[in-house]
C-alpha positions as CSV (number, residue, x, y, z in Angstrom):
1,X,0.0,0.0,0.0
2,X,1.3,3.1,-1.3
3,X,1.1,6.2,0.6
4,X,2.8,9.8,1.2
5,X,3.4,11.6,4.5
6,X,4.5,14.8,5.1
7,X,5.8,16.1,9.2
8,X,5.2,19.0,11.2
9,X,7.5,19.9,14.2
10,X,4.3,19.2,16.9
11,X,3.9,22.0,19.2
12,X,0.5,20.5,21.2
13,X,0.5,21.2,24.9
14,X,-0.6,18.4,27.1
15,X,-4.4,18.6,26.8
16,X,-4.8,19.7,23.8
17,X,-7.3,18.6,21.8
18,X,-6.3,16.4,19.0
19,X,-8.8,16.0,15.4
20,X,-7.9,13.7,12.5
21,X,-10.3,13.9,9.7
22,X,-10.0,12.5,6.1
23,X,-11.1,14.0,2.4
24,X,-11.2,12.5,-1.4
25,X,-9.7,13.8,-3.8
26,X,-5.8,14.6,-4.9
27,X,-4.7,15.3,-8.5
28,X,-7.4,13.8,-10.1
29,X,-6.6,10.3,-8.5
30,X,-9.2,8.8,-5.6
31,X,-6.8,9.0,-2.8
32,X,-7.5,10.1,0.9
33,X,-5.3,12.4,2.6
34,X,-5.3,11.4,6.5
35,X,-4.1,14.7,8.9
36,X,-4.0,15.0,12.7
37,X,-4.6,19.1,13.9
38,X,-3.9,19.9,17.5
39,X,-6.3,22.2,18.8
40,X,-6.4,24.7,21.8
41,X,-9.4,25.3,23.8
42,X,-8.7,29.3,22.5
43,X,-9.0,28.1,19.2
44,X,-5.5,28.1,18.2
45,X,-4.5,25.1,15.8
46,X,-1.9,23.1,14.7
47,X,-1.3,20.5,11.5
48,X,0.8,17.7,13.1
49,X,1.2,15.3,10.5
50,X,-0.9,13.8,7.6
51,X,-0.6,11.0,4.5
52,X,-2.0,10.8,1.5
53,X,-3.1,7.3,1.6
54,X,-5.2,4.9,-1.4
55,X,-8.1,4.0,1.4
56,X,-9.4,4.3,4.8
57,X,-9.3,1.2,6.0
58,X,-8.0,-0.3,9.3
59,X,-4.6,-1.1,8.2
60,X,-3.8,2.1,6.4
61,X,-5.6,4.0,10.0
62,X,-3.3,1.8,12.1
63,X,-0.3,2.5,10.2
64,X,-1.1,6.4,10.3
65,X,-1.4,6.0,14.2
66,X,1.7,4.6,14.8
67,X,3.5,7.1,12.7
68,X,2.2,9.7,15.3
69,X,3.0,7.7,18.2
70,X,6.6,7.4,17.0
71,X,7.0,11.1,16.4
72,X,6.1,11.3,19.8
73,X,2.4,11.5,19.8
74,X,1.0,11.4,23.7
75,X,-2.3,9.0,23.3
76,X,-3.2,10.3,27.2
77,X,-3.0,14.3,26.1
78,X,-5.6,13.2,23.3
79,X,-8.9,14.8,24.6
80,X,-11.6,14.6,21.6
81,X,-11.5,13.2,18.2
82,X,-13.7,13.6,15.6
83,X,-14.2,11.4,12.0
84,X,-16.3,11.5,8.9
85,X,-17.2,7.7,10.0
86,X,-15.0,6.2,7.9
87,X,-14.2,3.0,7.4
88,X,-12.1,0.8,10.2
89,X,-11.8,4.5,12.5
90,X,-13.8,2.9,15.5
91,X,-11.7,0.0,16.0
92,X,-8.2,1.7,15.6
93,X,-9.4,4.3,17.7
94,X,-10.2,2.0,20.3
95,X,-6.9,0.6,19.6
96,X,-4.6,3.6,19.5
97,X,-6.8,6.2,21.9
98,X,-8.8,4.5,23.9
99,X,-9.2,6.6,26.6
100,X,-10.2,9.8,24.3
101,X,-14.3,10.8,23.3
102,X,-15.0,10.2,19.5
């Protein structure tokens, strides 16, 4: 499975507010580009990481997750997630955050 990331020096605070989403398209091609944004309860925001990716499913989630967790990703300071429902989300959710409100 083929997929691009890109990095971003992660600034989150502990307790911030962590939101990984997904969209379509890229150049034409039906890809999915994964991202994880840290957000501040003053609204402040900041892209950690994301992959363009060919799907959504559980191994492709799993392998994005642990990407994040070896850049140094603190699964306890995660505080809220939120999805499009995508496929395979619950599970690695459960698997990678479970102590965090989807």
């Amino acid at each position: 499975m083929a997929s691009e990331s890109r990095f971003f020096t992660p600034r989150a605070q502990p307790g911030s507010t962590a939101a990984v989403t997904s969209d379509r398209k890229l150049g034409g091609q039906e890809r999915v580009i994964l991202a994880a944004l840290a957000v501040w309860p003053d609204g402040r925001y900041h892209l950690l990481y994301y992959e363009v990716a060919e799907d959504e499913h559980w191994d492709t989630w799993s392998a994005f997750f642990q990407h994040l967790m070896a850049r140094g990703l603190d699964s306890k300071a995660v505080q809220v997630v939120t999805s499009d429902g995508t496929k395979g989300w619950v599970t690695v959710l459960e698997t990678y955050l479970p102590n965090t409100a989807l």
